[in-house]
Backbone as JSON, one array per atom type, in Angstrom:
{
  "sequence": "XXXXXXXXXXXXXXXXXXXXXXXXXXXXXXXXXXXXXXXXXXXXXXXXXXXXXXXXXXXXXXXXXXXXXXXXXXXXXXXXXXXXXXXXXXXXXXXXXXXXXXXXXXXXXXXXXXXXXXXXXXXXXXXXXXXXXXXXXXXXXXXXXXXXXXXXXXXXXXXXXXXXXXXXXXXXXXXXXXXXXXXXXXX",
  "N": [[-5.27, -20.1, 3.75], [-7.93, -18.23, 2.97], [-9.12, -15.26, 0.85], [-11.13, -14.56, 1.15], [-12.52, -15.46, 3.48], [-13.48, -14.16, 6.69], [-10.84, -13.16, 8.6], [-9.38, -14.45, 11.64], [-9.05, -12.48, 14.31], [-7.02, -12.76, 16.48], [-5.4, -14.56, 15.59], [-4.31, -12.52, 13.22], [-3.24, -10.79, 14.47], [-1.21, -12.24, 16.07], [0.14, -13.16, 14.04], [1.04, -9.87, 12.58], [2.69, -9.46, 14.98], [4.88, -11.26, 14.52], [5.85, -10.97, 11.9], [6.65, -7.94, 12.68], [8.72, -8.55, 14.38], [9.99, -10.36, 12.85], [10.87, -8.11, 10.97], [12.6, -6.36, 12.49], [14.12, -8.18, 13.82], [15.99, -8.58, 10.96], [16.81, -6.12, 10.89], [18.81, -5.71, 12.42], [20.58, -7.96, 11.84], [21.42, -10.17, 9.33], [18.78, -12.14, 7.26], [19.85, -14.65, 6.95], [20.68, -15.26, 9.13], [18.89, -15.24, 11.14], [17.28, -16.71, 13.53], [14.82, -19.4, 14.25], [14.01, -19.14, 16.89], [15.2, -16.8, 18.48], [13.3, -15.05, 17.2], [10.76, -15.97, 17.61], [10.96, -14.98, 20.43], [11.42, -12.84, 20.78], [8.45, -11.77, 19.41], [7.23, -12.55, 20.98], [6.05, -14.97, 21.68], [5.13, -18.58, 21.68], [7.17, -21.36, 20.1], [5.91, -23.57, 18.38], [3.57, -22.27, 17.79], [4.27, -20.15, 15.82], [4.94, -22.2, 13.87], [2.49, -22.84, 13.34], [1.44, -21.39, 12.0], [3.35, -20.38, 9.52], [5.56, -21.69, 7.53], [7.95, -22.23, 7.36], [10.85, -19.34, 8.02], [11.43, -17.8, 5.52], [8.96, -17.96, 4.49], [7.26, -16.52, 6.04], [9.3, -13.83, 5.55], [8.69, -12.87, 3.32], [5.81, -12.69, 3.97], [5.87, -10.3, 5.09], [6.72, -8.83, 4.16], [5.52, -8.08, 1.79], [3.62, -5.88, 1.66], [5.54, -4.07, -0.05], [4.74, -5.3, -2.52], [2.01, -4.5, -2.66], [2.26, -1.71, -3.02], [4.07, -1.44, -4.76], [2.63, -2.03, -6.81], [0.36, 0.14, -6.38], [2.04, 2.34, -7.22], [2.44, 2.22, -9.72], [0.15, 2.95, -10.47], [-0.33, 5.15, -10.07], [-1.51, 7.34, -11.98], [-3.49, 9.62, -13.63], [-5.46, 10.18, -16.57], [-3.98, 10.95, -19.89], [-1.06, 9.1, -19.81], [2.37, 10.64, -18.98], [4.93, 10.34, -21.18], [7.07, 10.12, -20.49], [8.52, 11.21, -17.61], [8.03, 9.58, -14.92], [4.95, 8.84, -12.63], [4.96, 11.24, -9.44], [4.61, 9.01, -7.23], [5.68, 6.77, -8.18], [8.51, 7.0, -7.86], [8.83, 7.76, -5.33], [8.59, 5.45, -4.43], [10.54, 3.59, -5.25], [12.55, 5.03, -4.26], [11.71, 4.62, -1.2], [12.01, 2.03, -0.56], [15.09, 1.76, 0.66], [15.58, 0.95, 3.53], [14.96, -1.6, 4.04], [16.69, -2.98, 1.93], [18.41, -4.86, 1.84], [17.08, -7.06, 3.01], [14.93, -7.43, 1.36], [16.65, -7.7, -1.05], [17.22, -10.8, -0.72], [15.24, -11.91, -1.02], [14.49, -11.33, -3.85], [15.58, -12.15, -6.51], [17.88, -11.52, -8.85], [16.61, -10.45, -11.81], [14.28, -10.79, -10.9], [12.73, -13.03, -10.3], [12.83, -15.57, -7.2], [11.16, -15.44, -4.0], [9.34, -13.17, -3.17], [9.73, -11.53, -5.66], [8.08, -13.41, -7.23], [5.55, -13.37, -6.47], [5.32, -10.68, -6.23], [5.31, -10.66, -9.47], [2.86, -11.96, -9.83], [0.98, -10.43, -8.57], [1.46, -8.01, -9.86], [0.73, -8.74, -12.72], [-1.71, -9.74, -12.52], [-3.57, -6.98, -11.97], [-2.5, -5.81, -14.29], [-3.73, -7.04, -16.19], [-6.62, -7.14, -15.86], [-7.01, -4.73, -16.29], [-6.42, -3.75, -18.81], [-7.96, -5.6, -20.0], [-10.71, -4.69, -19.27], [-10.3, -1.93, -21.28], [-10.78, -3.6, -23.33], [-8.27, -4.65, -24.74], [-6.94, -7.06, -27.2], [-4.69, -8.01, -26.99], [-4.2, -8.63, -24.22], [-3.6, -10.8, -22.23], [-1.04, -10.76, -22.93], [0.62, -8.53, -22.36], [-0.1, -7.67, -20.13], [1.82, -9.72, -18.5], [4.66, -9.24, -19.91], [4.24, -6.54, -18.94], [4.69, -7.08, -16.35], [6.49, -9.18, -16.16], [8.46, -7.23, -16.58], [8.96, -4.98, -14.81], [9.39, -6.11, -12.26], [11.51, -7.7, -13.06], [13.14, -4.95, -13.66], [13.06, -3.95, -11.32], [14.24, -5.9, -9.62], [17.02, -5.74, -10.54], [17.71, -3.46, -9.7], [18.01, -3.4, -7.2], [19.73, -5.55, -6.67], [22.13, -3.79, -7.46], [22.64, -3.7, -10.37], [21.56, -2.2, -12.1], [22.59, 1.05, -12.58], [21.34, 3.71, -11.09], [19.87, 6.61, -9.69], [16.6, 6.55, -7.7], [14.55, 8.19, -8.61], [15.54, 7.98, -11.5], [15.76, 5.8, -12.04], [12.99, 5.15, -11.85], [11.8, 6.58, -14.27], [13.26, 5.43, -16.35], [11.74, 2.55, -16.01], [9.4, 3.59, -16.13], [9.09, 4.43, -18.76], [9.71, 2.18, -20.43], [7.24, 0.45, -19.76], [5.17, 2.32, -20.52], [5.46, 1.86, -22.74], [4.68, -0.39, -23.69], [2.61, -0.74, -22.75], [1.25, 0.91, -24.97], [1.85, -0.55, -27.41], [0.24, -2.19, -29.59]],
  "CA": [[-6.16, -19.08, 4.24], [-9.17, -17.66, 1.79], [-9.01, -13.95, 1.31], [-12.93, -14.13, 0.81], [-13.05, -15.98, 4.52], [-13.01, -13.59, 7.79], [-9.82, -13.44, 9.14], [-9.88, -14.46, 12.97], [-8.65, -11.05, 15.24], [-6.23, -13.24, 17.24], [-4.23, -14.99, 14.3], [-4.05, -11.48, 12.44], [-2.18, -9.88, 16.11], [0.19, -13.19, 16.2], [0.43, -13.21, 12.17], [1.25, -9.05, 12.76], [3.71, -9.53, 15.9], [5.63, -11.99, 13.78], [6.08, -9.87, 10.94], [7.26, -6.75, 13.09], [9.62, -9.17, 14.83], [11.42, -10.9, 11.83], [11.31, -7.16, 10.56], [13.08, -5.61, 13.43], [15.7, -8.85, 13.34], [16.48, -8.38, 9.56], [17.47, -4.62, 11.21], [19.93, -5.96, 13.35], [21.15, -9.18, 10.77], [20.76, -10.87, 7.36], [17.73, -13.11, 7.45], [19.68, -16.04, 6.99], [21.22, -15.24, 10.67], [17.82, -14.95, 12.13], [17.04, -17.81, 14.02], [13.08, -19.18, 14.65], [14.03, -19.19, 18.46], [14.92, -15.31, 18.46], [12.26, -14.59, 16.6], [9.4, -15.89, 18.85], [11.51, -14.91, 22.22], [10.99, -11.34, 20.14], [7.56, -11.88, 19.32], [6.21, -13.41, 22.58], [5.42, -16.25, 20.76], [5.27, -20.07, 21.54], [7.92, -21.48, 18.67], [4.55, -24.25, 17.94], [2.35, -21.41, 16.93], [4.88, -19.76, 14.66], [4.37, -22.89, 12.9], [0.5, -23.0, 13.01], [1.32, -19.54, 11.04], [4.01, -19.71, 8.85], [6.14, -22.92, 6.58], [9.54, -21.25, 7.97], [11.5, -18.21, 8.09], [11.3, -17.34, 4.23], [7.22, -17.66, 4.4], [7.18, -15.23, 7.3], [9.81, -13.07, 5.2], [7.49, -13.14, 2.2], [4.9, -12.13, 4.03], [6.16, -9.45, 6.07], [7.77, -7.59, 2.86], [4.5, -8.25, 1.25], [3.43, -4.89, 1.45], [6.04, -3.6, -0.83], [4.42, -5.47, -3.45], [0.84, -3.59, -2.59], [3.15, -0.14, -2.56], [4.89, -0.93, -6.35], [1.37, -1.62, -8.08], [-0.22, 1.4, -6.6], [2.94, 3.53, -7.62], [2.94, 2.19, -10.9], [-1.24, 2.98, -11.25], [-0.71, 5.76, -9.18], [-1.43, 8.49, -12.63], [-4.67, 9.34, -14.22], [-5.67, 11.13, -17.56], [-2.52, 10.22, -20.36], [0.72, 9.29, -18.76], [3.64, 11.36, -19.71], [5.95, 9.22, -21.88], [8.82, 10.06, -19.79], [8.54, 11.19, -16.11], [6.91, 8.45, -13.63], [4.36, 9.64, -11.77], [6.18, 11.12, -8.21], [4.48, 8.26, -6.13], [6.71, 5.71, -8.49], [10.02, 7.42, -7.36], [8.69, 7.84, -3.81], [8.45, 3.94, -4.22], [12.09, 3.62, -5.25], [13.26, 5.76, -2.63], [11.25, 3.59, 0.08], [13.45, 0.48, -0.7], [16.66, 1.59, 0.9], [15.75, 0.3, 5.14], [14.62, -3.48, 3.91], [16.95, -3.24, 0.62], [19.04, -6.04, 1.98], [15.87, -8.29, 2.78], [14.51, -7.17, -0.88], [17.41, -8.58, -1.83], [17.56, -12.24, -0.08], [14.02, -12.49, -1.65], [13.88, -11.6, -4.82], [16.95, -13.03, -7.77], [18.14, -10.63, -10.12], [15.83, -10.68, -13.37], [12.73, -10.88, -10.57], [12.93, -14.4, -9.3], [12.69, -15.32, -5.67], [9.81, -15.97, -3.26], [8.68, -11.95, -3.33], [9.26, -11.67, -7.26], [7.18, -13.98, -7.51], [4.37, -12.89, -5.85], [4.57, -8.91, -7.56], [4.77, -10.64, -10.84], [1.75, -12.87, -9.69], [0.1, -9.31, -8.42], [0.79, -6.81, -11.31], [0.02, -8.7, -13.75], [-3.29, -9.88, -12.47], [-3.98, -5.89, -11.88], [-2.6, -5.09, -15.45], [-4.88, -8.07, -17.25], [-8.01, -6.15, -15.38], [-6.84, -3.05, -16.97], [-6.26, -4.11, -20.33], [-9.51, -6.51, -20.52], [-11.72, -3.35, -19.0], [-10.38, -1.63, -22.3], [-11.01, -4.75, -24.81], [-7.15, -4.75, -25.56], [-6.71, -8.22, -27.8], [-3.07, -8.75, -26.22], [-4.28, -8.25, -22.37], [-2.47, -11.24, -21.6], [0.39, -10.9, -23.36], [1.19, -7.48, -22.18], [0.16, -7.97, -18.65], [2.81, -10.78, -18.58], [5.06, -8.28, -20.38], [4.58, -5.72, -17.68], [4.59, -8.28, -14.58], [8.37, -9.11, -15.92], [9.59, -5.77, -17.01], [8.88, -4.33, -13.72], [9.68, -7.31, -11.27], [12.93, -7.82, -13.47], [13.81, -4.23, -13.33], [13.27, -3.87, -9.49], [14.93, -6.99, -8.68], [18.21, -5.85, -10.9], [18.07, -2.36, -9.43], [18.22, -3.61, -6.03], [21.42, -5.75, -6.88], [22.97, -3.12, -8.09], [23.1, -4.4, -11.79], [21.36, -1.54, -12.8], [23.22, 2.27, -11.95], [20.76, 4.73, -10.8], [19.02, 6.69, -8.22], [15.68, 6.29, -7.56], [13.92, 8.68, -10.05], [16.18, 7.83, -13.02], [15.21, 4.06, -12.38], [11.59, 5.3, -12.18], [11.43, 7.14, -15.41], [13.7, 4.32, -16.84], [10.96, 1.31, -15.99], [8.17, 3.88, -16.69], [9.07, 4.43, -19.8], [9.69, 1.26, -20.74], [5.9, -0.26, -19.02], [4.54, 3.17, -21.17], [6.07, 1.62, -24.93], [4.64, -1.64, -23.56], [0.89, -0.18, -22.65], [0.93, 1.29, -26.49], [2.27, -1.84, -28.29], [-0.83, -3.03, -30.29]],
  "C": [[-6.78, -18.37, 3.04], [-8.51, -16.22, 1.78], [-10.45, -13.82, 1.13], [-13.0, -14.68, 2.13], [-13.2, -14.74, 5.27], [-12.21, -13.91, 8.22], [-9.86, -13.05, 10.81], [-8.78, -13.45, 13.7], [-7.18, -11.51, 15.94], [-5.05, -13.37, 16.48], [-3.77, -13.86, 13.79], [-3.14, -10.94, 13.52], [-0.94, -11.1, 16.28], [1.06, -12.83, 14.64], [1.55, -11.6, 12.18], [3.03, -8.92, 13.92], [4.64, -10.13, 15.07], [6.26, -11.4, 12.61], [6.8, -8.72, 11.91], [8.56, -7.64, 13.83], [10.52, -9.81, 13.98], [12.07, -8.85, 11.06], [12.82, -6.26, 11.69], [14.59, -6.75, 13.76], [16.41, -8.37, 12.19], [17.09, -7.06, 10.08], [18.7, -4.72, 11.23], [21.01, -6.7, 12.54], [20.35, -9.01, 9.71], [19.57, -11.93, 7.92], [18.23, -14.54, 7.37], [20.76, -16.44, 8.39], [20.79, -15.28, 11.54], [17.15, -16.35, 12.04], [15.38, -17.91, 14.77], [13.09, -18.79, 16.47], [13.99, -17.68, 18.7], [14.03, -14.86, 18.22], [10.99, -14.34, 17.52], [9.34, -15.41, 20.21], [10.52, -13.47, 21.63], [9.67, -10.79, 19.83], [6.4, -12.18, 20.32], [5.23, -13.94, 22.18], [5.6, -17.23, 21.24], [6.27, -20.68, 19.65], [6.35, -22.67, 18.02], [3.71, -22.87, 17.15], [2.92, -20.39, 15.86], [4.6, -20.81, 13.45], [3.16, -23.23, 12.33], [0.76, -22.05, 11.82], [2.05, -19.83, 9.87], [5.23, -21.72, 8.61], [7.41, -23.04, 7.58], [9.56, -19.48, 7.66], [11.39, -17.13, 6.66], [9.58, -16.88, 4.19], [6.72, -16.39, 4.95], [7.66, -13.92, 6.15], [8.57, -12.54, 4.22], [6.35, -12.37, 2.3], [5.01, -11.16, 5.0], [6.87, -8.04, 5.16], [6.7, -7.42, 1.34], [3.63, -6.77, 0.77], [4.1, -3.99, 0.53], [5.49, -4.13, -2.11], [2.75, -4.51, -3.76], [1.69, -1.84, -3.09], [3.53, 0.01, -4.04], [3.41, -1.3, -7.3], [0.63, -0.69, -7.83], [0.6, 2.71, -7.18], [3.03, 3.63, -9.11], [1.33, 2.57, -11.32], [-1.59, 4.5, -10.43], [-1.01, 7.73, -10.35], [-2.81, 8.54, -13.02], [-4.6, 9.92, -15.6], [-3.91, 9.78, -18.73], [-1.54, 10.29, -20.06], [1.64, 10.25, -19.71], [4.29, 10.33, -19.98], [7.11, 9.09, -21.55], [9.14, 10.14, -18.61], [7.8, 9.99, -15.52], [6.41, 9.48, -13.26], [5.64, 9.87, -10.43], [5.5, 9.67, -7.63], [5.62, 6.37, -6.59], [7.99, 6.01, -8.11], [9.94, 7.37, -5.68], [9.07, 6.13, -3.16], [10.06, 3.52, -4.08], [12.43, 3.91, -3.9], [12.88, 4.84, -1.63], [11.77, 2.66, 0.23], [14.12, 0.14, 0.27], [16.26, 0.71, 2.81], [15.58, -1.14, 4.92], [15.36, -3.65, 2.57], [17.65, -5.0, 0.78], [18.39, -7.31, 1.8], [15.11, -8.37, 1.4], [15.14, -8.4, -1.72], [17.63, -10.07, -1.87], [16.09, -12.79, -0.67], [13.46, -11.99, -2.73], [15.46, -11.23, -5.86], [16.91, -11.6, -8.67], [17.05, -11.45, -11.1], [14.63, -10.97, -12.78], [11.78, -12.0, -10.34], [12.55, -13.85, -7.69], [11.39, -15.57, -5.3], [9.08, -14.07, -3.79], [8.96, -11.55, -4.62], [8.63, -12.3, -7.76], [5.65, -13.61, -7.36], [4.3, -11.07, -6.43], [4.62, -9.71, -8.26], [3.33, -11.32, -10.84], [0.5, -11.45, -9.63], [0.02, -8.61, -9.67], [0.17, -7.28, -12.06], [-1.25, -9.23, -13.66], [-3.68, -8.1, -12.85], [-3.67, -5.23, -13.48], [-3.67, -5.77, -16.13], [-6.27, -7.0, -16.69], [-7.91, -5.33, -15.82], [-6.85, -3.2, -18.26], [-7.76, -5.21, -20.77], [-10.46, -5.69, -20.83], [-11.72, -2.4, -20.58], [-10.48, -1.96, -23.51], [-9.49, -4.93, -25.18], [-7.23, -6.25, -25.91], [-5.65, -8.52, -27.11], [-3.22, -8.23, -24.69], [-3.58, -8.96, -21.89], [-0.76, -11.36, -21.94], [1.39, -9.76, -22.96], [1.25, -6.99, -20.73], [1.13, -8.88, -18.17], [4.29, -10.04, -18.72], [5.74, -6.87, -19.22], [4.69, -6.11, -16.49], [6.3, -8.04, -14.75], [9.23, -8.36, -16.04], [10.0, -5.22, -15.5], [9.62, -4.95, -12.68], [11.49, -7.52, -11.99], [13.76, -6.37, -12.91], [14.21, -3.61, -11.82], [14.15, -4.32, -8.96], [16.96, -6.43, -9.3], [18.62, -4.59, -10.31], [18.67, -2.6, -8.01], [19.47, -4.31, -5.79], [22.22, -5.11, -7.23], [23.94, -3.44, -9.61], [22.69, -3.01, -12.79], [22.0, 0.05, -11.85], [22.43, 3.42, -11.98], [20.16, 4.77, -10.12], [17.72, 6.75, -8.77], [14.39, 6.96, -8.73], [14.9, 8.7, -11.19], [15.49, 6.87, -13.07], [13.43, 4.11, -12.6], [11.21, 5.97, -13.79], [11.54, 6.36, -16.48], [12.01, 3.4, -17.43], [9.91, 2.19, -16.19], [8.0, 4.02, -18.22], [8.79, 3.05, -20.9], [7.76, 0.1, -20.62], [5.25, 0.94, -19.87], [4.37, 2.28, -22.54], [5.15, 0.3, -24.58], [2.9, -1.99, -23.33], [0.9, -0.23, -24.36], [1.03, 0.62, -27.15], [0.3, -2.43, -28.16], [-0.7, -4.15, -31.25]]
}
């Protein structure tokens, strides 16, 4: 599916149902307990047109937790003027905090160090959105630092959420801001 096509009204309300329905399983269970049959009973779905939609169960997941990746690059662009070198903005802690109801599913899709189907896809997002930021200002190392900040971030998410790393939500934000700050300034 394009994102430059029109997306047809119908598919987007099945695509939508499907998503609120693996979400609202994952509530109840682990995702790898949630069965396609439940799913579509839950969805008032045909199990055929789940597949028109979606690979399996992971694809669906993927794209139903998809929005958290929209949510951590606006939190992390969410300052203007010169960042402070030490606080996150609040909307990066707000981000943290938002985690904890899907932390489990977080977790089943994306590996410590920022692996996984949905670490994949933020590091695929930020660092497109940092390269645009760093080109816009001529930086010489745009890709090397958008790359840089794709895995800092995506790593530190994914290890916070395993509980590899020990802190609440604005420590870990000040933490990984700091760190994505030293990593902006590196010339």
């Amino acid at each position: 599916m394009s994102g430059d096509a029109p997306q047809d009204p119908r598919a987007a309300r099945t695509r939508a149902r499907l998503r609120q329905a693996l979400l609202d399983e994952c509530a109840e269970r682990p995702l790898a307990e949630v069965g396609v049959t439940a799913l579509v009973r839950r969805a008032g779905v045909g199990r055929a047109t789940f597949y028109v939609h979606y690979d399996g169960l992971e694809a669906l997941a993927v794209d139903a937790c998809a929005d958290v990746v929209r949510e951590a690059v606006d939190a992390l662009h969410a300052w203007r003027g010169l960042p402070d070198p030490v606080h996150a903005p609040p909307a990066l802690a707000e981000f943290f905090d938002s985690l904890a109801p899907r932390a489990a599913l977080y977790r089943v899709l994306m590996t410590p160090g920022g692996g996984g189907p949905l670490g994949r896809v933020l590091h695929r997002d930020l660092r497109a959105y940092s390269l645009r930021e760093r080109e816009l200002t001529g930086a010489a190392d745009a890709p090397l630092v958008a790359s840089a900040v794709a895995a800092t971030f995506a790593g530190v998410l994914a290890d916070w959420l395993h509980g590899l790393l020990e802190a609440d939500a604005h420590e870990i934000a000040d933490q990984v801001w700091q760190l994505l700050v030293a990593l902006h300034a590196s010339r």
